[in-house]
Backbone of each chain as nested JSON, in Angstrom:
{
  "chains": [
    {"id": "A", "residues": [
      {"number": 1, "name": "UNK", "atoms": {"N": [12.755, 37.12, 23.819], "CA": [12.785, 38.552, 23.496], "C": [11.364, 39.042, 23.206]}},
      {"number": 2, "name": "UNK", "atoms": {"N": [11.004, 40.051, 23.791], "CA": [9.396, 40.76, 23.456], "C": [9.516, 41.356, 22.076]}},
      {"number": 3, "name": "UNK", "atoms": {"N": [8.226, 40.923, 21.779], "CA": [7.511, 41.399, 20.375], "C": [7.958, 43.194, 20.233]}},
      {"number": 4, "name": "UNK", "atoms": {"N": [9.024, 43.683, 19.128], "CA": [8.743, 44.916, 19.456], "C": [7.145, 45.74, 19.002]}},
      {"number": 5, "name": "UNK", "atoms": {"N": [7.265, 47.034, 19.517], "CA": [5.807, 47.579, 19.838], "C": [5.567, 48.463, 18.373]}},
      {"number": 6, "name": "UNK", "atoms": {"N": [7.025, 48.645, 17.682], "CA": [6.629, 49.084, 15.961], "C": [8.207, 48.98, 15.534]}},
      {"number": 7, "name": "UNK", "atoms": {"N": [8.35, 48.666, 13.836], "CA": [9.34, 48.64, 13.419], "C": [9.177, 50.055, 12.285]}},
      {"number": 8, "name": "UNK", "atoms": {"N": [9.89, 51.288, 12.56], "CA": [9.938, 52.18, 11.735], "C": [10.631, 51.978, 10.241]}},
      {"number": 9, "name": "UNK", "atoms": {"N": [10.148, 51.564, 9.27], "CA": [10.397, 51.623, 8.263], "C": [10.729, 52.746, 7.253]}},
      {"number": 10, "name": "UNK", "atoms": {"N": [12.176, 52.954, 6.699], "CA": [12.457, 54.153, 5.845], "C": [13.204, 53.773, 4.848]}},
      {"number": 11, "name": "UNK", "atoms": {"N": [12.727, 54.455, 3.267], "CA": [13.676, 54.225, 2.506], "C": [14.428, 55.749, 2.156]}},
      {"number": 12, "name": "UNK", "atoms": {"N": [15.458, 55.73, 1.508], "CA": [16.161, 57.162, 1.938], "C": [16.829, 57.105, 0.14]}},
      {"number": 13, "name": "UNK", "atoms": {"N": [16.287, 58.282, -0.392], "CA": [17.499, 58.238, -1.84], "C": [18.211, 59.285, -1.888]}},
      {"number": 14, "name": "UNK", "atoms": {"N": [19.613, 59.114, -1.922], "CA": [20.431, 60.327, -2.601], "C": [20.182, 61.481, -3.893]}},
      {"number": 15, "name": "UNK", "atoms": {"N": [19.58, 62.251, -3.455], "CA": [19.218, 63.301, -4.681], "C": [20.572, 63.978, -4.552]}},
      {"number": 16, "name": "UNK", "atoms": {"N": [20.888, 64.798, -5.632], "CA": [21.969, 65.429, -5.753], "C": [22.505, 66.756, -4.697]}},
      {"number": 17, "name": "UNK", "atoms": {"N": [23.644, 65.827, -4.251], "CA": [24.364, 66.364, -3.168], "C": [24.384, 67.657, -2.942]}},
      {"number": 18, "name": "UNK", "atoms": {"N": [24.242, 67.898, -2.185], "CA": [23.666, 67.106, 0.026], "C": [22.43, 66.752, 0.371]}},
      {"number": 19, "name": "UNK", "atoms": {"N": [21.433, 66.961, -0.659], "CA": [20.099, 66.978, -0.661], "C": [19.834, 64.705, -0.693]}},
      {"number": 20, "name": "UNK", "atoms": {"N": [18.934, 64.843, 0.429], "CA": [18.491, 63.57, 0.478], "C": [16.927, 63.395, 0.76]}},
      {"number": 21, "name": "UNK", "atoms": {"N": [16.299, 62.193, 0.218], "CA": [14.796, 61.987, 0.128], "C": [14.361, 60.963, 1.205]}},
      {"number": 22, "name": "UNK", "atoms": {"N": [13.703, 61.168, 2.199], "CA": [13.279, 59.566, 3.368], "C": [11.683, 59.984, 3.125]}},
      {"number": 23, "name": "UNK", "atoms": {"N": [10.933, 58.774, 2.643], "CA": [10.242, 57.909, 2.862], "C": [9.916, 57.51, 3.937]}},
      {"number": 24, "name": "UNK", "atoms": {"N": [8.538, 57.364, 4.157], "CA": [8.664, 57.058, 6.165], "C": [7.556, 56.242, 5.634]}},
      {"number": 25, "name": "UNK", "atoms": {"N": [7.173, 54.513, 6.112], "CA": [6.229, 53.837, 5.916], "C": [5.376, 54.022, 4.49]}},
      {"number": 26, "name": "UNK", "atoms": {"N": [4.203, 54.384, 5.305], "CA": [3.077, 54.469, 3.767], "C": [2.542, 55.564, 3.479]}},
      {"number": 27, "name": "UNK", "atoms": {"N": [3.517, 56.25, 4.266], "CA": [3.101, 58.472, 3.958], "C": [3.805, 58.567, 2.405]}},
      {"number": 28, "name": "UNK", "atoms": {"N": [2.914, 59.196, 1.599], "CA": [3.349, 60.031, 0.101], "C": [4.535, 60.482, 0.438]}},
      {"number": 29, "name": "UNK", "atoms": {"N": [4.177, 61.773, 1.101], "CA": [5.126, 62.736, 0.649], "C": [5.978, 62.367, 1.978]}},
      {"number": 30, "name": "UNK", "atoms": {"N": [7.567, 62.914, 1.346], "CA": [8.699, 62.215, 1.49], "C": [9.303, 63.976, 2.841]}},
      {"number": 31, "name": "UNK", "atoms": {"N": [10.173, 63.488, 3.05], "CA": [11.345, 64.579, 3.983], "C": [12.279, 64.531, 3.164]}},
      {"number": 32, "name": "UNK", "atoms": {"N": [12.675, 65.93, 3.012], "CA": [14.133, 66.239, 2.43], "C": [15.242, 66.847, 3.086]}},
      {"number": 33, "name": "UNK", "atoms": {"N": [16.018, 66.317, 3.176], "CA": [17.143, 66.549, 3.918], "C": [18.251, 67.177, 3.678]}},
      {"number": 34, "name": "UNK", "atoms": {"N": [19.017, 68.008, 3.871], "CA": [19.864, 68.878, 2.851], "C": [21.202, 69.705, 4.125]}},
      {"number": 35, "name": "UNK", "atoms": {"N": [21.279, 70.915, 3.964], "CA": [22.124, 71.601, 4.846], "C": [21.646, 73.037, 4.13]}},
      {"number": 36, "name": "UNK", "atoms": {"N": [21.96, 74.022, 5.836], "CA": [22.03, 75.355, 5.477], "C": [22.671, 75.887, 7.067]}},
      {"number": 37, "name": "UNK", "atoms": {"N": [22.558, 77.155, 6.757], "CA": [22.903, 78.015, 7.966], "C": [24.461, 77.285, 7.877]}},
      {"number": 38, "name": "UNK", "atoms": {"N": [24.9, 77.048, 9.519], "CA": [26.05, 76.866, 10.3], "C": [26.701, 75.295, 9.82]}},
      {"number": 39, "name": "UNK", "atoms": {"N": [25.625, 74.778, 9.437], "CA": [26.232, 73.394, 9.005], "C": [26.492, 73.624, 7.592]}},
      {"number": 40, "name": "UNK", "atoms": {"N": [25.644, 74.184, 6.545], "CA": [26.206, 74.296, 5.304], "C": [27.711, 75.109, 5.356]}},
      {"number": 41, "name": "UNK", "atoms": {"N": [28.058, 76.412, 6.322], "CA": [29.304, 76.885, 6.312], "C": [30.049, 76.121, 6.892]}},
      {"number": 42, "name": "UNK", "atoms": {"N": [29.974, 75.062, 7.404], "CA": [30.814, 73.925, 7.905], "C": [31.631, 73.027, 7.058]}},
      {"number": 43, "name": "UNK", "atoms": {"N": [30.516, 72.503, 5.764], "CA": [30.606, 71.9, 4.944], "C": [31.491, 72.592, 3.549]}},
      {"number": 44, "name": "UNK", "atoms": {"N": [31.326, 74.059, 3.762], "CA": [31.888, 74.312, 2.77], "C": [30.756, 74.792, 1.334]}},
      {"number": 45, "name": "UNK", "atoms": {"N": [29.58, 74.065, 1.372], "CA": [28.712, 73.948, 0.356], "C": [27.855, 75.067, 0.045]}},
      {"number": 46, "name": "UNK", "atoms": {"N": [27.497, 75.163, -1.294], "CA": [26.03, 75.779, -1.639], "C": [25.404, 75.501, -2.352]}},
      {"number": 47, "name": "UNK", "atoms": {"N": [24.453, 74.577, -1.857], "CA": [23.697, 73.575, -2.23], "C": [22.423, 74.642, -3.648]}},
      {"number": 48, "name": "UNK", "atoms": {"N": [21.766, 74.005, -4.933], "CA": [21.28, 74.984, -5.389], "C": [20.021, 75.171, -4.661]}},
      {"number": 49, "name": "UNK", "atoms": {"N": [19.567, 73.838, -3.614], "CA": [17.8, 74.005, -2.704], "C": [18.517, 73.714, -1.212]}},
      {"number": 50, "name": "UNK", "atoms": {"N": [18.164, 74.568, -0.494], "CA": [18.459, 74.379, 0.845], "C": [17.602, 73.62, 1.615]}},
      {"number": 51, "name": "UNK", "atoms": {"N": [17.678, 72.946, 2.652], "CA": [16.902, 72.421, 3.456], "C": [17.503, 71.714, 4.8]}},
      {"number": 52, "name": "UNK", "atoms": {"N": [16.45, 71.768, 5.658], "CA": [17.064, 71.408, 7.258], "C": [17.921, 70.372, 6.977]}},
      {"number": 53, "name": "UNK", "atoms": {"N": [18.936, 69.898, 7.912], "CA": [19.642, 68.869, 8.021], "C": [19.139, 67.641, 8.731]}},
      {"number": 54, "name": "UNK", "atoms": {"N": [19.787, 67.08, 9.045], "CA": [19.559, 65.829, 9.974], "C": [18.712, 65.588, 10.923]}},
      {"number": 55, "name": "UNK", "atoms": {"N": [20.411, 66.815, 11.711], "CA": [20.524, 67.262, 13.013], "C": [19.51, 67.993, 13.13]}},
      {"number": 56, "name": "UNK", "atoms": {"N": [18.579, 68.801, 12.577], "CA": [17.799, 69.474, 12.8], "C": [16.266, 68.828, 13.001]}},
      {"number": 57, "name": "UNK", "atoms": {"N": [16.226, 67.624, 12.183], "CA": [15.212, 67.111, 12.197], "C": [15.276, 66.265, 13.605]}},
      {"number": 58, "name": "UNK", "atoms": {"N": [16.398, 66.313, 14.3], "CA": [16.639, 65.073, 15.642], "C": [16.313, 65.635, 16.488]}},
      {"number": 59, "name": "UNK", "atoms": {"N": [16.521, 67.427, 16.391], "CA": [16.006, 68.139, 17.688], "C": [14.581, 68.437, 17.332]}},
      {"number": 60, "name": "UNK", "atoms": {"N": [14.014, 68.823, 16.004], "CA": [12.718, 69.087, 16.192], "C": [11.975, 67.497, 16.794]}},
      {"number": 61, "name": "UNK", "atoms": {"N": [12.73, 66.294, 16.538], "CA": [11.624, 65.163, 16.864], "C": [11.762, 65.156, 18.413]}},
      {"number": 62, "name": "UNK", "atoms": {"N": [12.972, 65.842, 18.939], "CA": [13.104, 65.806, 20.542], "C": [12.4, 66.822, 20.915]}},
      {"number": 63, "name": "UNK", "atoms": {"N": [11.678, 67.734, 20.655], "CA": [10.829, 68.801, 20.771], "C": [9.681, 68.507, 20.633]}},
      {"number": 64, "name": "UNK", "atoms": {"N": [9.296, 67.578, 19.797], "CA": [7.961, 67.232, 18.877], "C": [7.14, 66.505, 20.201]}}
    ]},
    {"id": "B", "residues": [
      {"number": 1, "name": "UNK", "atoms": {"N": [23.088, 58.986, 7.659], "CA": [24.164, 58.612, 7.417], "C": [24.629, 58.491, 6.192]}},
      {"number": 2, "name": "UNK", "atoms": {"N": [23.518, 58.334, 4.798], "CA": [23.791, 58.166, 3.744], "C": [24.066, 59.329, 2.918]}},
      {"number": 3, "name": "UNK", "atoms": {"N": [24.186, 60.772, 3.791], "CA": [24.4, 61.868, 3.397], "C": [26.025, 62.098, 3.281]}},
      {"number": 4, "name": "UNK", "atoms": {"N": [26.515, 61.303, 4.41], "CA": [27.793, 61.23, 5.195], "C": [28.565, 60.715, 4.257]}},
      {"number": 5, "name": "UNK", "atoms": {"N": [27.837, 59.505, 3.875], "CA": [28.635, 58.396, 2.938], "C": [28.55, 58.292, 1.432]}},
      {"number": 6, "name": "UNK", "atoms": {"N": [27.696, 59.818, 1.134], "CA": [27.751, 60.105, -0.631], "C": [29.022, 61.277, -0.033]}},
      {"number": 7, "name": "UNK", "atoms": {"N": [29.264, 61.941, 0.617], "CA": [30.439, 62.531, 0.631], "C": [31.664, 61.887, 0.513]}},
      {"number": 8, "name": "UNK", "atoms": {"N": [31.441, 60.907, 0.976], "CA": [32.496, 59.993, 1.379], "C": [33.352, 59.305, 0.104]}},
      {"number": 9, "name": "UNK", "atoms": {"N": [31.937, 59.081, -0.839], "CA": [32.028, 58.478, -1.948], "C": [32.346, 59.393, -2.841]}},
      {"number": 10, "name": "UNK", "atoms": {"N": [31.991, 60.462, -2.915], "CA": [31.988, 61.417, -3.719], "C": [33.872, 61.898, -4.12]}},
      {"number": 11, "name": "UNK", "atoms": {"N": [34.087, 62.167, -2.729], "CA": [35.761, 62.24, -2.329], "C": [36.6, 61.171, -2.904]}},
      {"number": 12, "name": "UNK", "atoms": {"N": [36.29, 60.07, -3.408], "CA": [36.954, 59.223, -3.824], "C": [36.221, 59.049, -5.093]}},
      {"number": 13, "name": "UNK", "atoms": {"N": [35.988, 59.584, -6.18], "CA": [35.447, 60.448, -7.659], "C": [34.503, 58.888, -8.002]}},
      {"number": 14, "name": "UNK", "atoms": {"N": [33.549, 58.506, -6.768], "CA": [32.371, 57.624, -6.776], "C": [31.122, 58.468, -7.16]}},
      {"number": 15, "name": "UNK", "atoms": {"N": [30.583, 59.138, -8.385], "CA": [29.037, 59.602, -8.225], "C": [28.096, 58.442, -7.688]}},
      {"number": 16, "name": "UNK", "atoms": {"N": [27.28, 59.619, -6.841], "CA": [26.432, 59.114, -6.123], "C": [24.782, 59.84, -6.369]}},
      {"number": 17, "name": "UNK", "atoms": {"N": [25.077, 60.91, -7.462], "CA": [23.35, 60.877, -8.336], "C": [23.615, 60.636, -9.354]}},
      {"number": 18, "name": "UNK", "atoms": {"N": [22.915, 60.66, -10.222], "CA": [21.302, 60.165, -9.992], "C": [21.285, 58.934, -9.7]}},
      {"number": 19, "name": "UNK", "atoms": {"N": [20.11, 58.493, -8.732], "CA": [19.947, 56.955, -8.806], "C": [20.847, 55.929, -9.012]}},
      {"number": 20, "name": "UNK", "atoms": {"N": [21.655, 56.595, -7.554], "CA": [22.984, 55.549, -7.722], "C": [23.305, 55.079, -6.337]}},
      {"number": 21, "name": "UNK", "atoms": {"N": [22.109, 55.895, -5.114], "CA": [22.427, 55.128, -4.033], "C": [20.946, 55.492, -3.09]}},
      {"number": 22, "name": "UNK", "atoms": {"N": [20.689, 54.464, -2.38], "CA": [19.384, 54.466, -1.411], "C": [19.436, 53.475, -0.687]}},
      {"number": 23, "name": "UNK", "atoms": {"N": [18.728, 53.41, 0.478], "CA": [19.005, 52.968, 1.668], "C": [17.833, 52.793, 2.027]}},
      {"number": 24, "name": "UNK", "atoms": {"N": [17.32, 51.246, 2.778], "CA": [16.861, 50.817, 3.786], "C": [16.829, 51.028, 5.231]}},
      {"number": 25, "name": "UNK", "atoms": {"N": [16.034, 51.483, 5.796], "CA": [16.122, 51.537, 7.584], "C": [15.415, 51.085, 8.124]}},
      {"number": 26, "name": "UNK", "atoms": {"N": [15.396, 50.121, 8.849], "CA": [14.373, 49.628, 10.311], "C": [14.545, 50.13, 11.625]}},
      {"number": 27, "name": "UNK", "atoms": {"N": [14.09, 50.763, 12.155], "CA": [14.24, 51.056, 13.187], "C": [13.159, 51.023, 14.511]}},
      {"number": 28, "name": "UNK", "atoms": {"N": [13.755, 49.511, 14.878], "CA": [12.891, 48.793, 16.45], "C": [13.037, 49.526, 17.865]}},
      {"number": 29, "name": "UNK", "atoms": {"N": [11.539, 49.941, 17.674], "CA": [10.644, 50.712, 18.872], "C": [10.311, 49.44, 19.862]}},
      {"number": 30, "name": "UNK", "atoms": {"N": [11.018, 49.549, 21.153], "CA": [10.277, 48.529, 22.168], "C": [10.054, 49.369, 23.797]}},
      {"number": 31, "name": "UNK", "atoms": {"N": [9.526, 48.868, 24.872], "CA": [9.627, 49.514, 25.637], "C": [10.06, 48.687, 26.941]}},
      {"number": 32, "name": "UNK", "atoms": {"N": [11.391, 48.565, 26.89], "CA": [12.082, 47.685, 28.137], "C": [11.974, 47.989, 29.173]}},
      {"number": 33, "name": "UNK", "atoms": {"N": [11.432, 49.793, 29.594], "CA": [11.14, 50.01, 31.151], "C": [9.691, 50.429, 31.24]}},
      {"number": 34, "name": "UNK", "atoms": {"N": [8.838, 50.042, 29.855], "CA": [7.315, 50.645, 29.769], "C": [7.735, 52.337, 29.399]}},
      {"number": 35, "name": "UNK", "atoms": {"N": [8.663, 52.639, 29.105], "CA": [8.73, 53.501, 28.213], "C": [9.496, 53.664, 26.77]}},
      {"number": 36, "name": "UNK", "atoms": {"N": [8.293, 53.9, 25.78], "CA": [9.158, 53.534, 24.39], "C": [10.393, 54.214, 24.061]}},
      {"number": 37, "name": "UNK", "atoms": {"N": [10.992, 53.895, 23.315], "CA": [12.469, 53.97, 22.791], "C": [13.166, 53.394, 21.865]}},
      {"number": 38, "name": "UNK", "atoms": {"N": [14.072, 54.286, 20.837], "CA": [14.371, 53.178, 20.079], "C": [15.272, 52.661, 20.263]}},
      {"number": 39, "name": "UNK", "atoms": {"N": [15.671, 51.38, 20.3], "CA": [16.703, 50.433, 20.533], "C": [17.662, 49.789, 19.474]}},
      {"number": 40, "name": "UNK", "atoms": {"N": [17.394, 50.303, 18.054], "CA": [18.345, 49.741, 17.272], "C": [17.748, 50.042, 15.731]}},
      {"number": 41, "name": "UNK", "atoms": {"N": [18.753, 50.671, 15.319], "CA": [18.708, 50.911, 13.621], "C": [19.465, 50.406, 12.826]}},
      {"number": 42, "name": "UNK", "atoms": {"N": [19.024, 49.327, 12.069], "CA": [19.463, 48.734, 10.894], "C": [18.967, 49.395, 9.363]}},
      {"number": 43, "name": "UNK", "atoms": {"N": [20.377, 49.513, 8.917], "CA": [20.507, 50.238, 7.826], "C": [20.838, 49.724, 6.279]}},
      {"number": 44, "name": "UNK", "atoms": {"N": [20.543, 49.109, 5.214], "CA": [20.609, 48.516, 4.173], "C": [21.584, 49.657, 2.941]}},
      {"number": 45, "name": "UNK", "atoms": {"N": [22.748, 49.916, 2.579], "CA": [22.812, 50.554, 1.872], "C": [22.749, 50.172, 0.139]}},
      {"number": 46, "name": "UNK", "atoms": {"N": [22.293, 50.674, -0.614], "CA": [22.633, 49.988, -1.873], "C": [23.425, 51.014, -3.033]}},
      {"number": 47, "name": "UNK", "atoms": {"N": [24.582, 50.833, -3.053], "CA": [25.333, 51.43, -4.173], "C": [25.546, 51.135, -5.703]}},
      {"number": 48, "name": "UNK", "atoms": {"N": [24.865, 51.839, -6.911], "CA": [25.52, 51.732, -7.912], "C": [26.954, 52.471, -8.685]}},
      {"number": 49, "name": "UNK", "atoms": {"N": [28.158, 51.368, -8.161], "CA": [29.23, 52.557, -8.739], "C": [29.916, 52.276, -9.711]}},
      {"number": 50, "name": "UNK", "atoms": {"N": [30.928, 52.92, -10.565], "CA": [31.495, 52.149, -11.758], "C": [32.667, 51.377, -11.278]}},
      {"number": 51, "name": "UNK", "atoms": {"N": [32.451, 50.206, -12.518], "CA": [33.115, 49.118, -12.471], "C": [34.971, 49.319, -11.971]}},
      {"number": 52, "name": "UNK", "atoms": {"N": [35.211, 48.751, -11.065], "CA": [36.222, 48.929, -10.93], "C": [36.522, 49.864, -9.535]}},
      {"number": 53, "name": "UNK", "atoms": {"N": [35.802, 50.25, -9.138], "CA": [35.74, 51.36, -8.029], "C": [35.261, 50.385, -6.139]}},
      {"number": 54, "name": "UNK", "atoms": {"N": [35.149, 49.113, -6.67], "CA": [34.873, 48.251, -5.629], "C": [35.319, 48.669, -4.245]}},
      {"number": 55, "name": "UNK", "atoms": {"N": [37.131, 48.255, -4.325], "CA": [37.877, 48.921, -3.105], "C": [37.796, 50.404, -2.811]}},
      {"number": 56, "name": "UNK", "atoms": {"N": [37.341, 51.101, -3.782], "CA": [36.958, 52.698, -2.799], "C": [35.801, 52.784, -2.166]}},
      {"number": 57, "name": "UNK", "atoms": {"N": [34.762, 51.996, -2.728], "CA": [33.568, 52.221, -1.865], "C": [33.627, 51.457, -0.623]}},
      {"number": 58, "name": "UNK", "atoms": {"N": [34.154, 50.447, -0.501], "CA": [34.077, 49.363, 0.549], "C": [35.014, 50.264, 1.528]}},
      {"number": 59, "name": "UNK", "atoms": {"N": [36.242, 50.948, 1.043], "CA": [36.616, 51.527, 2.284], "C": [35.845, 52.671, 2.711]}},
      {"number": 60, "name": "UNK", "atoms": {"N": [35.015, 53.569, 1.806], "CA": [34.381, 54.437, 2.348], "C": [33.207, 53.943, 3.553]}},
      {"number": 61, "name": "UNK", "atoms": {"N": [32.697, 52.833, 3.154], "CA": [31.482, 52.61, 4.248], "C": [32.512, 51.775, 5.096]}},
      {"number": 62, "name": "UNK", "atoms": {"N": [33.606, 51.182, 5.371], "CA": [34.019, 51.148, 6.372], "C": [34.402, 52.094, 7.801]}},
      {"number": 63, "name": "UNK", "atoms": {"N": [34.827, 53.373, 6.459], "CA": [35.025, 54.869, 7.917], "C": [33.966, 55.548, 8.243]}},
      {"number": 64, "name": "UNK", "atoms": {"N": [33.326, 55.627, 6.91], "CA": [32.168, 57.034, 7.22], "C": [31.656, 57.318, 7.931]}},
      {"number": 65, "name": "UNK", "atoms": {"N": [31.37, 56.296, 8.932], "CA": [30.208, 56.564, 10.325], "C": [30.982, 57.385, 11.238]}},
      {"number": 66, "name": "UNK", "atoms": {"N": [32.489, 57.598, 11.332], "CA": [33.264, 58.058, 12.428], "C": [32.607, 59.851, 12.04]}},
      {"number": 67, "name": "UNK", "atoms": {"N": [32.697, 59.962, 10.9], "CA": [32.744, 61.46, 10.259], "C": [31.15, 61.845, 10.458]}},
      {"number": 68, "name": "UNK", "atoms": {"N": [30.024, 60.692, 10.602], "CA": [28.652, 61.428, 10.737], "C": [28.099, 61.949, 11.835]}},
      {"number": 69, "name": "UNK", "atoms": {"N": [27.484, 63.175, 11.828], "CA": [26.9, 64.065, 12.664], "C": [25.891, 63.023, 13.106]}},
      {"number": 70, "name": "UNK", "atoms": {"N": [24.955, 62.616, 12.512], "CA": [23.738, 61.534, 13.361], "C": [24.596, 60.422, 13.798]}},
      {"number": 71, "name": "UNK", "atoms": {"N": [25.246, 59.596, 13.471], "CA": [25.821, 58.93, 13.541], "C": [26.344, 58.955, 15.342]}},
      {"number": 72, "name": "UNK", "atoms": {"N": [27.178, 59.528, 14.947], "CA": [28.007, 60.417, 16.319], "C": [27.049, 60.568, 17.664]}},
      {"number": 73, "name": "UNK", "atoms": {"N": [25.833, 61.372, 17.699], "CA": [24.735, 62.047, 17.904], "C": [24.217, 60.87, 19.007]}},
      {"number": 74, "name": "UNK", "atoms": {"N": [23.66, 59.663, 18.118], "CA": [23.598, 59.102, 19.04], "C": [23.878, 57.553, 19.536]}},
      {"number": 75, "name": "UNK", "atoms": {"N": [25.308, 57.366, 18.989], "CA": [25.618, 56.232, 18.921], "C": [25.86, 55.579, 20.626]}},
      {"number": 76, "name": "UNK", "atoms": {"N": [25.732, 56.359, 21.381], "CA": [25.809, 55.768, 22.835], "C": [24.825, 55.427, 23.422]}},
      {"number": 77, "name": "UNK", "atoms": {"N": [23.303, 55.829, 22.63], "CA": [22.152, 55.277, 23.321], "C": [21.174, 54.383, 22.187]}},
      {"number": 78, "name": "UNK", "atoms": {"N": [21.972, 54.619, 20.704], "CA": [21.099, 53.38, 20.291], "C": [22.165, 53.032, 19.508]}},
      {"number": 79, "name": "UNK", "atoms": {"N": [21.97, 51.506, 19.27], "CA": [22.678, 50.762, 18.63], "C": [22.417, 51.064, 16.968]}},
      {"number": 80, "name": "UNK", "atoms": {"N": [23.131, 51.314, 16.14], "CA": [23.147, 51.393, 14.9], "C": [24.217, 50.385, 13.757]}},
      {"number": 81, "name": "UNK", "atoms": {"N": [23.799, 49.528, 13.18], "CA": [23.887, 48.685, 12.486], "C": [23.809, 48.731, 10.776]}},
      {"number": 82, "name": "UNK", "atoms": {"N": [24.931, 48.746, 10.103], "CA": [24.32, 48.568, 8.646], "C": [25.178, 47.579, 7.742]}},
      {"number": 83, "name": "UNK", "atoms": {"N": [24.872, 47.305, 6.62], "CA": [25.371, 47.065, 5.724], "C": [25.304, 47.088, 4.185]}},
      {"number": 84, "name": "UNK", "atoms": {"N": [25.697, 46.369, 3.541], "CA": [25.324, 47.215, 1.947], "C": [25.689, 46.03, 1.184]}},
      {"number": 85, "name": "UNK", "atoms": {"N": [25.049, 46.345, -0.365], "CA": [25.017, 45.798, -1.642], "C": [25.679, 46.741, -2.711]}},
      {"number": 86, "name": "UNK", "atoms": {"N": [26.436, 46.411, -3.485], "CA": [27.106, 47.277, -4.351], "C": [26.869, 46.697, -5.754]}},
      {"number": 87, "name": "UNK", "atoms": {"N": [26.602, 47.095, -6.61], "CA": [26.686, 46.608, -7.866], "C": [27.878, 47.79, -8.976]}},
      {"number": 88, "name": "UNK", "atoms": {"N": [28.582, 47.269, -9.585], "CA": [29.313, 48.17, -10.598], "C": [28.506, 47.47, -11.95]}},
      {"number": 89, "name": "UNK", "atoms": {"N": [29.243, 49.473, -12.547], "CA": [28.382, 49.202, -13.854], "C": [29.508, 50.137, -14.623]}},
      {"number": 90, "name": "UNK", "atoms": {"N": [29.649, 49.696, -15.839], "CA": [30.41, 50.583, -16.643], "C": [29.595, 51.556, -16.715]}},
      {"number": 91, "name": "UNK", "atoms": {"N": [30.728, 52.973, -16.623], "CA": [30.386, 54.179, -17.185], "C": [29.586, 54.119, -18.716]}}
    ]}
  ]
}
């Protein structure tokens, strides 16, 4: 099997729900992850800090 | 996914803040046609829940992945893998 070419390392903490924290390698500052718009009315929620979702961060990295 | 699976937990009266759950990810970048890609995410979960709540969490991370948006997203082109550590603690 070939050497892979990088192993992305993340640690991820649950801040208070829906809001989540990732860690990416040896960068400080962290991504927060949360819901709003069409996915928060999906969910039902109102979170008290909004912030992009997931999904949002999957299309900006497919954009990026 | 661990957004998916504090809901999950949550639904079955598991708190999941403060500092009661975080997660490990690796995720191996190779390039099998000379173009990179990722090929597989392994996921570490670690739960602190109260004592006694064992069988609700274990079934929650058994379903939760069916219910996640990333999950879902792109489970046909990369392999995604996890598992977990649980510790209970009295309230």
């Amino acid at each position: 099997m070939a050497k892979p070419i990088e192993i992305s390392k993340i640690r991820i903490y649950q801040d208070q729900p829906p809001n989540r924290r990732a860690y990416i390698g040896n960068f400080e500052e962290p991504f927060h992850y949360g819901i709003h718009g069409g996915v928060k009315d999906f969910y039902k929620k109102e979170p008290e800090t909004e912030y992009p979702s997931t999904l949002d961060h999957i299309v900006a990295s497919a954009a990026g | 996914m661990i957004g998916t699976l504090s809901g999950a937990l949550e639904a079955r009266k598991i708190p999941t803040y403060p500092d009661k759950m975080k997660a490990d990810a690796e995720g191996t970048i190779e390039a099998p046609g000379g173009v990179m890609k990722i090929t597989h995410i392994q996921i570490h979960f670690q739960l602190e829940i109260p004592t006694g709540k064992r069988p609700e969490a274990e079934r929650a991370l058994k379903v939760f992945e069916r219910n996640c948006p990333v999950a879902q997203t792109l489970k046909d082109s990369v392999q995604i893998d996890y598992d977990w550590e649980i510790e209970e603690q009295d309230a």
